[in-house]
C-alpha positions in Angstrom: 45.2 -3.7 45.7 43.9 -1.6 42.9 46.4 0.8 41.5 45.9 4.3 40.0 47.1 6.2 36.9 46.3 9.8 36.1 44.0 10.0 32.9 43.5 12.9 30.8 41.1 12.5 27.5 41.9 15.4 25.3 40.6 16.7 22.1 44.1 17.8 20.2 44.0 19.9 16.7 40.8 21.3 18.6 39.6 25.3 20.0 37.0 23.9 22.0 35.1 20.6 23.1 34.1 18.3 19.6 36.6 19.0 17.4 39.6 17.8 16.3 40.8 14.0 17.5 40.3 12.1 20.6 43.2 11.2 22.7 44.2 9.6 25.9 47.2 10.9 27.7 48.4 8.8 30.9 51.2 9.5 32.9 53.6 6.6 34.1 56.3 6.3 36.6 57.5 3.6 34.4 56.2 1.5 31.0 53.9 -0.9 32.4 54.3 -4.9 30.0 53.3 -3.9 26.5 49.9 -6.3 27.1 48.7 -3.9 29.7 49.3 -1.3 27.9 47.2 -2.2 24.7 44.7 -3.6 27.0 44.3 0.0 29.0 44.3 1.5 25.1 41.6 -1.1 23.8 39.6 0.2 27.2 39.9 3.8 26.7 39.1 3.4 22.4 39.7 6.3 21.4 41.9 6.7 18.0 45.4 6.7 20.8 46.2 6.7 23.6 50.0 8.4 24.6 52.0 6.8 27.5 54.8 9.3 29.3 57.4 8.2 31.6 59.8 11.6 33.0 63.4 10.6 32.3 65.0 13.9 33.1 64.4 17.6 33.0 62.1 18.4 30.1 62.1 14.7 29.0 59.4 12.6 28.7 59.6 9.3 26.7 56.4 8.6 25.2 54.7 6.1 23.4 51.1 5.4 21.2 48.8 2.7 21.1 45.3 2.5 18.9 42.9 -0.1 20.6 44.8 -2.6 18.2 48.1 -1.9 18.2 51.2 0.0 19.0 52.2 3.0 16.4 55.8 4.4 15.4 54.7 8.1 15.4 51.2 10.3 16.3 50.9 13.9 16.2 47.2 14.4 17.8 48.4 12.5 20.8 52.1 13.6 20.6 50.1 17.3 21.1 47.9 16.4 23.6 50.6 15.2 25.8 52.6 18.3 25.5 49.2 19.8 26.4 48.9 17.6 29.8 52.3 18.5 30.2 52.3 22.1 29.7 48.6 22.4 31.5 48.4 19.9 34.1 51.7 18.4 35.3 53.0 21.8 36.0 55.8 22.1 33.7 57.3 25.6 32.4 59.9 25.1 30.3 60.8 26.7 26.8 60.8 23.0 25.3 59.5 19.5 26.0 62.1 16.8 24.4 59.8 13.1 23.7 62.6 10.4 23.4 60.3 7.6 21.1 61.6 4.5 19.9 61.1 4.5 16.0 60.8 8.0 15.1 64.0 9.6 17.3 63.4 12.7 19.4 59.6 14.7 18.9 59.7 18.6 20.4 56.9 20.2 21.3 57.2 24.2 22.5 54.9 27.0 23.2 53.8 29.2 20.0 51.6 31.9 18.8 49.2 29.6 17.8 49.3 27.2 20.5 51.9 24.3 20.9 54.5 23.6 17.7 55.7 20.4 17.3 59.2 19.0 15.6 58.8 16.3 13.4 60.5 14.2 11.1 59.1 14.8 7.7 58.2 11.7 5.4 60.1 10.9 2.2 58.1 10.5 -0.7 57.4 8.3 -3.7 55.5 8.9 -6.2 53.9 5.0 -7.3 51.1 3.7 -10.0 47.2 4.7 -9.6 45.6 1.2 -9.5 42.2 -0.2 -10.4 42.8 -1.5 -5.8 42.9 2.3 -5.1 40.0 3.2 -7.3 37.9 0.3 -6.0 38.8 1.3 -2.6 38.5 5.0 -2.6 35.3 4.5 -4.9 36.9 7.3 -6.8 40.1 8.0 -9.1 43.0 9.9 -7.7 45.4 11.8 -9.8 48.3 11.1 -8.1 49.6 8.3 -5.9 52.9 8.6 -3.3 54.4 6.2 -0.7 55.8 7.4 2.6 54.8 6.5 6.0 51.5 6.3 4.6 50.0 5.8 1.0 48.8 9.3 -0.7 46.4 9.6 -3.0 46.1 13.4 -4.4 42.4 14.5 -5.9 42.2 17.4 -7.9 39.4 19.2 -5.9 38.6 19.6 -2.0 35.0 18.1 -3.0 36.2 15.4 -4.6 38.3 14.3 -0.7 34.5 15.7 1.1 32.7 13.1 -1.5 34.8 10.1 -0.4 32.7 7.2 0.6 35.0 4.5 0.5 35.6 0.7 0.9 37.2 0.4 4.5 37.7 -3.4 3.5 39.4 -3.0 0.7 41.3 -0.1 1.8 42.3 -2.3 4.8 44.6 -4.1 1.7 45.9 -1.0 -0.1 49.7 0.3 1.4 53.9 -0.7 1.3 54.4 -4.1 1.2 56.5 -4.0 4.3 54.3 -5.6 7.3 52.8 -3.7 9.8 51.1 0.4 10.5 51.6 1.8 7.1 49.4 -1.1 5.4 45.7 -0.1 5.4 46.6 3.5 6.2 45.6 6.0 3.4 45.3 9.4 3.4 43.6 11.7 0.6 44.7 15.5 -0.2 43.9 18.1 -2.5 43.9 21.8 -2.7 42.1 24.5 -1.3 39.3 23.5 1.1 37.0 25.2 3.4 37.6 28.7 5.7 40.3 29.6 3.1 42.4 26.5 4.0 45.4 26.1 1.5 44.9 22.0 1.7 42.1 19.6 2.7 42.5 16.2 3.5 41.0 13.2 4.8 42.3 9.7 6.3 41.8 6.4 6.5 43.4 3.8 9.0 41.6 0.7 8.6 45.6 -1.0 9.3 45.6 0.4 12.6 41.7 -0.6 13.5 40.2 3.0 12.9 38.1 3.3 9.6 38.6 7.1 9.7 40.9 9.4 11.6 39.5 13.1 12.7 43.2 14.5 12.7 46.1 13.1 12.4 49.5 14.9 12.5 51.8 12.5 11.6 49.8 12.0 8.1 50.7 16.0 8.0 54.2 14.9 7.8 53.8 13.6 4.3 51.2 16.1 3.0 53.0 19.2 4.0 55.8 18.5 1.8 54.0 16.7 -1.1 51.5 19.5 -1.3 54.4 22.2 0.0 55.8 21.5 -3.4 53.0 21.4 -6.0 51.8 24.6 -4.0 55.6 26.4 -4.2 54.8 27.3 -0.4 56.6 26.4 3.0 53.5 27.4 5.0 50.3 25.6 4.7 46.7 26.1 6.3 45.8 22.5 6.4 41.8 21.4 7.4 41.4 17.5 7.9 37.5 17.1 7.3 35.5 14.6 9.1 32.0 14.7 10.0 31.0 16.2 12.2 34.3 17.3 14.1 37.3 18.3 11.4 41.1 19.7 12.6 43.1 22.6 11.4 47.0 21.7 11.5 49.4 24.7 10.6 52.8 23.3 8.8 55.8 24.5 7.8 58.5 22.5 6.7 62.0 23.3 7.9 65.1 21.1 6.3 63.7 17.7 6.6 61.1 18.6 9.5 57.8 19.3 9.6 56.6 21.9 12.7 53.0 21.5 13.2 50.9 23.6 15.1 47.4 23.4 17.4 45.7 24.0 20.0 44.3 21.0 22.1 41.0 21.1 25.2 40.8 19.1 27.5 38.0 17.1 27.7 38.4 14.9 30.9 40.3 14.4 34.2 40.6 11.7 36.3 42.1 8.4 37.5 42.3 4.8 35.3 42.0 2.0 38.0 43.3 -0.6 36.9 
């Protein structure tokens, strides 16, 4: 017998169709095995896909796959299913509460500027400039952080827009611990376009996607690196990527990050698997 899962494709950090960053939100009565799941993510390719299961009133545990593998945290797909939640599945309460299993409890609510959501933010190291990040950027940074992710900070929003780099050798560049954060670089420097305080670009070759069109959970970690060189809480941040590009709105709060779209979506309808 063929079963049936409700599918929702979503563009999240988006006002309207094309912008922003593709995901996949499909809601579960339960986790189907962890091969399935990669295997219905692989299908749908598309940068994530998010996996709900209800556990309670306002609960929803939730998890994210790229085509390739399982992640720890995603903000465009962590939006998108607050989206489908708040949109489609009828829900109407103040606050949606996402129980995940490596980056504790997400919340998502209803702002001013569409959904806000509650995230951990990344703690930060600043580390050597290489000759591996020049070769793989195909440009110099000035400035080079661990967190979740590697940083590299440029001194001009063209220099990030000129980027044309090495997806190869990027593939290499990260932490030494195993497993997302290796091949997964983001790039950040002031100003930008539209008056946007920050402009950014990244790169997840580790998690099978050469370029991500919007990615909050790199936010996390550019907030308060470029929070604090900036001297403001409140940033206007524009991820560029041909053709589509994503405004996030931060503000860090304690050791949080909020972040703050609005998401379309883009298609509904039913995964037979």
């Amino acid at each position: 017998m063929t079963a049936t899962i409700p599918f929702f494709q979503v563009d999240a950090f988006a006002s309207q169709p094309f912008e922003g960053n593709q995901a996949c939100v499909m809601p579960l009565d339960a986790f189907l095995p962890d091969d399935v799941l990669q295997a219905i993510a692989a299908e749908n390719n598309v940068a994530e896909t998010a996996f709900i299961v209800p556990v309670g009133e306002g609960r929803w545990q939730l998890r994210w796959f790229t085509p390739a593998v399982e992640v720890p945290l995603c903000g465009h797909a962590t939006l998108a299913s607050g989206h489908v939640i708040y949109e489609h599945l009828g829900y109407s309460g103040d606050q949606i509460v996402f129980e995940t299993r490596q980056s504790g409890d997400l919340f998502v609510s209803r702002g001013t500027a569409g959904l806000v959501m509650d995230f951990p933010a990344s703690p930060l190291q600043q580390v050597e400039v290489t000759a591996d990040m020049e070769v793989a950027l195909g440009a110099c940074p000035m400035e080079a952080w661990a967190g979740s992710f590697l940083a590299c900070v440029f001194e001009t929003a063209g220099d990030i827009l000129a980027l044309d780099p090495d997806h190869r050798a990027l593939a290499e560049l990260g932490q030494d611990a195993a497993g997302w954060d290796r091949g997964n670089v983001g790039c950040v420097a002031p100003g930008g376009p539209d008056g946007a305080d920050i402009v950014s670009r990244f790169f997840a070759p580790g998690s099978g996607i050469d370029e991500d069109p919007a990615t909050g959970s790199w936010h996390c970690m550019a907030a308060p690196l470029m929070g604090e060189k900036l001297g403001r809480s409140r940033l206007s941040c524009f991820q560029a990527y041909p053709g589509r590009g994503a405004w996030v709105g931060t503000e860090i709060v304690g050791d949080r990050v909020n972040l703050s779209g609005t998401s379309v979506t883009i298609i509904e309808g039913q995964f037979r698997l």
